[in-house]
FILUMFI-62813 format. One record per residue (C-alpha): residue in one letter; z, y, x. Coordinates in nm, 4 decimals, m for minus. Each point is the difference from the previous one (the first is absolute). Layout:
N
<rec a,<Z,Y,X>>
...
! end
This chain:
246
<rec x,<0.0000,0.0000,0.0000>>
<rec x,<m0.0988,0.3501,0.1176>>
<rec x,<0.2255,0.2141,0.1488>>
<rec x,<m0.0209,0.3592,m0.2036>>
<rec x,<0.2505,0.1980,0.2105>>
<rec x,<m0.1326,0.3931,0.0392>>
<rec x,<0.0131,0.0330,0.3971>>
<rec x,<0.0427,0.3347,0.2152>>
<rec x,<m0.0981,m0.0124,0.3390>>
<rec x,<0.1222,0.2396,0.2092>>
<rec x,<m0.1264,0.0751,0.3736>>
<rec x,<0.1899,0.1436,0.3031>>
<rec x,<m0.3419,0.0951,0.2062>>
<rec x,<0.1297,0.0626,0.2689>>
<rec x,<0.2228,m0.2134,0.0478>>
<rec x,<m0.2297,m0.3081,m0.1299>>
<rec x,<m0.3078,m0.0242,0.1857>>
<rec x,<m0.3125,0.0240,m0.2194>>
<rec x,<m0.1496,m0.3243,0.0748>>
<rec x,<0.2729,m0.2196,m0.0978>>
<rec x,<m0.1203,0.1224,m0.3756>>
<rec x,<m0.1298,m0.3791,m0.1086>>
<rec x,<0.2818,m0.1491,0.0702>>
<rec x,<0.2203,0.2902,m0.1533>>
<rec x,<m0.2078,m0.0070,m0.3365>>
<rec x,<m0.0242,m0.4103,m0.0136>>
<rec x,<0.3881,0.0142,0.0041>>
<rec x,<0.0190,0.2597,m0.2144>>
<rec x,<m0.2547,m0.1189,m0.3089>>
<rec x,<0.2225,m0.3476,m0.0046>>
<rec x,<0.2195,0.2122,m0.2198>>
<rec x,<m0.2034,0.1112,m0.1870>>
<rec x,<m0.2834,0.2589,m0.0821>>
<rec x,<0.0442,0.2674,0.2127>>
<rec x,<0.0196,0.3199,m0.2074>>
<rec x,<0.0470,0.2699,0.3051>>
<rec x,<m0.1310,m0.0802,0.3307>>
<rec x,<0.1112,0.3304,0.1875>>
<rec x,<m0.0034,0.0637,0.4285>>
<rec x,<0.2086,0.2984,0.1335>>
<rec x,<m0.0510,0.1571,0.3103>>
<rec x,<m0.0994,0.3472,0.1932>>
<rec x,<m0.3674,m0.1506,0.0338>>
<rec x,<m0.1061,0.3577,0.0951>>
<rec x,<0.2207,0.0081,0.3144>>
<rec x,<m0.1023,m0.3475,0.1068>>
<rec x,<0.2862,m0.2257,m0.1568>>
<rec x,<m0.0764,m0.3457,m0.2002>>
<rec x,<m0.4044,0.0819,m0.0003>>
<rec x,<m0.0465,m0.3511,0.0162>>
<rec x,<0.0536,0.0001,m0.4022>>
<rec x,<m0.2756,0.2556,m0.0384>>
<rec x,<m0.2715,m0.2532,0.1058>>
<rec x,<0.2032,m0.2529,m0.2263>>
<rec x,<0.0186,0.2281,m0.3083>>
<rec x,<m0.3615,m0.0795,m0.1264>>
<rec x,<m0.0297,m0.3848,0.0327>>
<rec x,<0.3361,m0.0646,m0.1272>>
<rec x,<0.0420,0.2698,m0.2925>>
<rec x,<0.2921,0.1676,0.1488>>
<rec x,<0.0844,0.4400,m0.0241>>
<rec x,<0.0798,0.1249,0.3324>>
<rec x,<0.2731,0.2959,m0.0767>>
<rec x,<m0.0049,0.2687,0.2838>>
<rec x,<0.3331,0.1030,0.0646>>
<rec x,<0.0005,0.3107,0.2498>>
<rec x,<0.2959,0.0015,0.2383>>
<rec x,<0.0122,0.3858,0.1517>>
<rec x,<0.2836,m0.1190,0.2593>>
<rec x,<m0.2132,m0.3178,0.0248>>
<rec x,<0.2953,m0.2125,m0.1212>>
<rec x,<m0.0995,m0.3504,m0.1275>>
<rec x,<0.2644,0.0016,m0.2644>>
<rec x,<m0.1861,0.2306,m0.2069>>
<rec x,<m0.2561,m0.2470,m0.1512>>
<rec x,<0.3379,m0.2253,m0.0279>>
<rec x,<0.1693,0.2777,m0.2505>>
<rec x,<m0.3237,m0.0190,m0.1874>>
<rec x,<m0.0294,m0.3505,m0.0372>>
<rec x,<0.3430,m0.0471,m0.1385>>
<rec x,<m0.0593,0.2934,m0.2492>>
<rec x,<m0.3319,m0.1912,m0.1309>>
<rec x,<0.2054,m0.3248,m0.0360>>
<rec x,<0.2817,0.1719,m0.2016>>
<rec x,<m0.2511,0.1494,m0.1939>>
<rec x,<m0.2011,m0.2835,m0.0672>>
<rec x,<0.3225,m0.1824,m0.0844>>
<rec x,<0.1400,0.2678,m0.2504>>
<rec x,<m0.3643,m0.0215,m0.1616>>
<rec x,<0.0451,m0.3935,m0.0261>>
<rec x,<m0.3321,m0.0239,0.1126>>
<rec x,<0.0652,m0.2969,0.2588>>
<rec x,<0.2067,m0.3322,0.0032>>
<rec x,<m0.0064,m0.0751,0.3098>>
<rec x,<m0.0163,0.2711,0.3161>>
<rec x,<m0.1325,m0.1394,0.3362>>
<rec x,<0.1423,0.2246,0.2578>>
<rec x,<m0.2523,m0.0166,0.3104>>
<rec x,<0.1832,0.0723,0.2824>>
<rec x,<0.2419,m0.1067,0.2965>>
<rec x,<0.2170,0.3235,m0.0052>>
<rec x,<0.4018,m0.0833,m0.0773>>
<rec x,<m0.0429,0.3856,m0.1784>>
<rec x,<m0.1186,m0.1644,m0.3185>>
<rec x,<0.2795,m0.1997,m0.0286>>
<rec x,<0.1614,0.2215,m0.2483>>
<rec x,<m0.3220,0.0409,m0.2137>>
<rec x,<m0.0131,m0.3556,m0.0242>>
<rec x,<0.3748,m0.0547,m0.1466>>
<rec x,<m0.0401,0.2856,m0.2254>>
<rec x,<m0.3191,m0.1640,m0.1402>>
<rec x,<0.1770,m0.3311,m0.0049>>
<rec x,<0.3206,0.1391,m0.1751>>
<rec x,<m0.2730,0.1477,m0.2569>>
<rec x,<m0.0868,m0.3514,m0.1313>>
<rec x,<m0.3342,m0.0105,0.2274>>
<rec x,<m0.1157,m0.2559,0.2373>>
<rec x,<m0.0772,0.1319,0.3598>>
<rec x,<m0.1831,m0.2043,0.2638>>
<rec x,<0.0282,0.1113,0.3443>>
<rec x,<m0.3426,m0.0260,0.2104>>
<rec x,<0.0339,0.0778,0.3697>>
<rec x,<0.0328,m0.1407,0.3771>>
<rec x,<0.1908,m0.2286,0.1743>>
<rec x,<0.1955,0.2929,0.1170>>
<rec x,<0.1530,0.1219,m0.3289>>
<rec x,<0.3385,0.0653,m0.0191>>
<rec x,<0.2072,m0.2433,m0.1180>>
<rec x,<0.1537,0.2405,m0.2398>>
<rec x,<m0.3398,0.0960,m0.1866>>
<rec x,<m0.0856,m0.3770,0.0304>>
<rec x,<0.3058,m0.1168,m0.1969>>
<rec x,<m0.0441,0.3352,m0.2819>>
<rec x,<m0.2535,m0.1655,m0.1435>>
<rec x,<m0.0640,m0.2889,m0.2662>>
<rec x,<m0.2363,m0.1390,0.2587>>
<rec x,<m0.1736,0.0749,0.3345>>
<rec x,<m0.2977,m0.0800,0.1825>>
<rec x,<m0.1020,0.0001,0.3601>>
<rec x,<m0.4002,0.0679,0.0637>>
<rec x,<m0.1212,0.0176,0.3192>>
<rec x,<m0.3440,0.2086,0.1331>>
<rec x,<m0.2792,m0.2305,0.0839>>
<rec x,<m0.0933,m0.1621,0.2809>>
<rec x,<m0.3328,0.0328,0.1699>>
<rec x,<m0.0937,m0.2966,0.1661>>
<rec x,<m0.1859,0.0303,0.3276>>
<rec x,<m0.4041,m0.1313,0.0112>>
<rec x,<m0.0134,m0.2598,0.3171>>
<rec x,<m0.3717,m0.0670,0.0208>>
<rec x,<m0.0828,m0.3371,0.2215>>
<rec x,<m0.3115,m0.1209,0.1964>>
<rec x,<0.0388,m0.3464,m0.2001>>
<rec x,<0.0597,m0.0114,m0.3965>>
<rec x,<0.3546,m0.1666,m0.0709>>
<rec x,<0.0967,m0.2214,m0.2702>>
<rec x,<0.2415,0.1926,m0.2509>>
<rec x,<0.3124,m0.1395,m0.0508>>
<rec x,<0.0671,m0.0786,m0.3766>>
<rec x,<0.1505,0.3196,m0.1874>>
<rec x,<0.3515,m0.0235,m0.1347>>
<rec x,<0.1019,0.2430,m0.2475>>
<rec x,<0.2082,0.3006,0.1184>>
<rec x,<0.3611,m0.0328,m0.0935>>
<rec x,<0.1000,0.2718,m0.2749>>
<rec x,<0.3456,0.0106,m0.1975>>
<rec x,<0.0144,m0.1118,m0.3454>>
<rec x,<m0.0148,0.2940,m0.2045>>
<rec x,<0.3387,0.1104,m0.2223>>
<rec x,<m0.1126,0.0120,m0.3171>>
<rec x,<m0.1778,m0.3487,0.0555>>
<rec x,<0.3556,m0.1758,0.0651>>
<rec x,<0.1926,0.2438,m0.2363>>
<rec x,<m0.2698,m0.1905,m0.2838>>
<rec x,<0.1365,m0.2842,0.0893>>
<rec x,<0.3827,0.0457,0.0571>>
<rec x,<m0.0239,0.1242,m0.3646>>
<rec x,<m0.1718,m0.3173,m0.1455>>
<rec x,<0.2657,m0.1627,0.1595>>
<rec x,<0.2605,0.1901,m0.2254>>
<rec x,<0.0638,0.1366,0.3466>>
<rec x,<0.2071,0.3022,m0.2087>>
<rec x,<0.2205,m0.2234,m0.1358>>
<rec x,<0.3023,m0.1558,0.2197>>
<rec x,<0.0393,0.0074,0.3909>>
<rec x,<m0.4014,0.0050,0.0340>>
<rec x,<m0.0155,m0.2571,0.2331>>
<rec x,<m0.2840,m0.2407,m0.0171>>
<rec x,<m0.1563,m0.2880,0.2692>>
<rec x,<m0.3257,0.0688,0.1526>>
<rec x,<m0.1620,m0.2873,m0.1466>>
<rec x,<0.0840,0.1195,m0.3569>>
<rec x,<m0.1071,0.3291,0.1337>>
<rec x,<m0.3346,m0.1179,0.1172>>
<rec x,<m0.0752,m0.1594,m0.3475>>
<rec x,<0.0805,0.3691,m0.1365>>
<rec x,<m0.2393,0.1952,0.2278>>
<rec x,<m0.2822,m0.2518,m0.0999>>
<rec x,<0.0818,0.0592,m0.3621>>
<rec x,<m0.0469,0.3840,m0.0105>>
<rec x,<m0.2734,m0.0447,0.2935>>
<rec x,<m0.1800,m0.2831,m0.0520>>
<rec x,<m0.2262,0.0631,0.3239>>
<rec x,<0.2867,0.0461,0.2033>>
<rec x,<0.0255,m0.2037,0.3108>>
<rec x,<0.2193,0.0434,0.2970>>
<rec x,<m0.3058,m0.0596,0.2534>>
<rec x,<m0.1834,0.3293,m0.1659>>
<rec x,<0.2973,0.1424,0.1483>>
<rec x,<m0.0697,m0.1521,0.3554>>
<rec x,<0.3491,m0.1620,m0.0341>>
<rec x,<0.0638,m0.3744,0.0965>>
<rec x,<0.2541,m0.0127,m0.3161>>
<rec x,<0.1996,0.1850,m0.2491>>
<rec x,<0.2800,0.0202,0.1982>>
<rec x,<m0.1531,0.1606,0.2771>>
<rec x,<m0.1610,0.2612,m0.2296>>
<rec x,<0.2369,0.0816,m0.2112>>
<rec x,<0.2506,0.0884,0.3230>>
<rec x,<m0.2227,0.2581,0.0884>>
<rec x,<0.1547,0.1860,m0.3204>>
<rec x,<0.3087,0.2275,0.0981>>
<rec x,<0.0563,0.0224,m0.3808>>
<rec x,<0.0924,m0.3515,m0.0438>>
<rec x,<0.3814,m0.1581,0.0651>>
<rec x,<0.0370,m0.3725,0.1158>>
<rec x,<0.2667,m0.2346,m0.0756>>
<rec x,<0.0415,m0.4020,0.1726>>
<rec x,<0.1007,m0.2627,m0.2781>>
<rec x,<0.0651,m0.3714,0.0320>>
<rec x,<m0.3506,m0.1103,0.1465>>
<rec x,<m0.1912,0.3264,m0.1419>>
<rec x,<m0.0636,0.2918,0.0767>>
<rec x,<0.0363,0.2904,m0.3010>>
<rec x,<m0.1472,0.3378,m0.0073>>
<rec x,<0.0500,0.3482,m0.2441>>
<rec x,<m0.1207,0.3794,m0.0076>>
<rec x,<0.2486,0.2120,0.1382>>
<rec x,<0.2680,0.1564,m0.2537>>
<rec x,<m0.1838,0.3366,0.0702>>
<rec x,<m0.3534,m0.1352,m0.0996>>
<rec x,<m0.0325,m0.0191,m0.3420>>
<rec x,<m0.2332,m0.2310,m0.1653>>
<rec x,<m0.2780,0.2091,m0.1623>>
<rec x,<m0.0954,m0.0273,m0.3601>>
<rec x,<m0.3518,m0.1175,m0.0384>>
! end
């Protein structure tokens, strides 16, 4: 069943780099359809122009924020005025807020203690204290380029294996709740849990994943807590995840 949470995505430009924006949005639209797609940043003195060559092919408005002392918390003040504004017009659910700065940690538990979701998008480098403000958070990464090594002699290409991703929140938040995972302690063992994910995903497979099992995968998810019973092994969203209504 379709997810039909209203999703604002907002963009720290310069302190986001512009072509992490695929990996931003993907994480983003699991939530949702993304009502506001919005990048801040002094583009005009240099700052977070990455987003301005990423504004047309992924439908998002780049907001110049002018900073006369050329202070980067400017475009920060105006972010968290849009969100408070889009969140007193109840026209979003959910707010994603793109960034790695600890600053927004007080946006985010205002929005929170306003009844809304908020999804942190950032680095590996965000502070712990933004990190744990949020409902959930997700680490993206730039990409790679990969170097061209031309040889006299053709080579035989080894056999492609799927790059490993994380399983993505909403997918196992489907599941916990089919599970009745609302209702008493929550925990459940990862066999029953597999049976779950194939039941809201029928196509889902841990190889697509480029995981050798469930286990494996599903450890790659800082949301989850684990628990050793008897001769199993039993697994339940965190008490500050909560299961999304589909």
């Amino acid at each position: 069943m379709a997810i039909h949470h209203r999703v604002a995505v907002l963009i720290d430009a310069e302190n986001v780099p512009g072509d992490m924006a695929e990996p931003v949005l993907r994480e983003a639209r699991a939530y949702g359809a993304t009502v506001a797609r919005r990048a801040y940043g002094d583009f005009a003195q240099g700052r977070g122009t990455g987003w301005l060559v990423a504004a047309a092919a992924h439908a998002v408005d780049t907001i110049q924020v002018s900073s006369p002392n050329k202070a980067k918390n400017f475009s920060d003040m105006r972010m968290t005025i849009d969100a408070v504004e889009l969140m007193f017009a109840n026209r979003a659910d959910v707010f994603c807020l793109v960034s790695s700065d600890g600053d927004f940690t007080p946006l985010a538990i205002h929005l929170r203690g306003a009844g809304k979701r908020v999804v942190g998008i950032g680095t590996k480098q965000t502070s712990t204290s933004f990190r744990q403000s949020c409902d959930a958070f997700h680490v993206v990464s730039q990409p790679t380029t990969v170097p061209v090594v031309t040889t006299s002699k053709p080579q035989a290409k080894p056999q492609e294996q799927p790059a490993k991703q994380r399983i993505s929140l909403p997918l196992l938040s489907k599941a916990f709740k089919r599970l009745g995972a609302g209702e008493g302690d929550g925990w459940v063992s990862l066999s029953t849990l597999g049976v779950a994910l194939r039941e809201v995903e029928p196509n889902f497979t841990v190889k697509s994943y480029g995981s050798a099992s469930l286990k494996k995968l599903l450890l790659q998810e800082p949301s989850l807590e684990w628990q050793p019973r008897a001769n199993k092994v039993v697994v339940r969203l965190g008490p500050a995840i909560a299961v999304i209504s589909t």
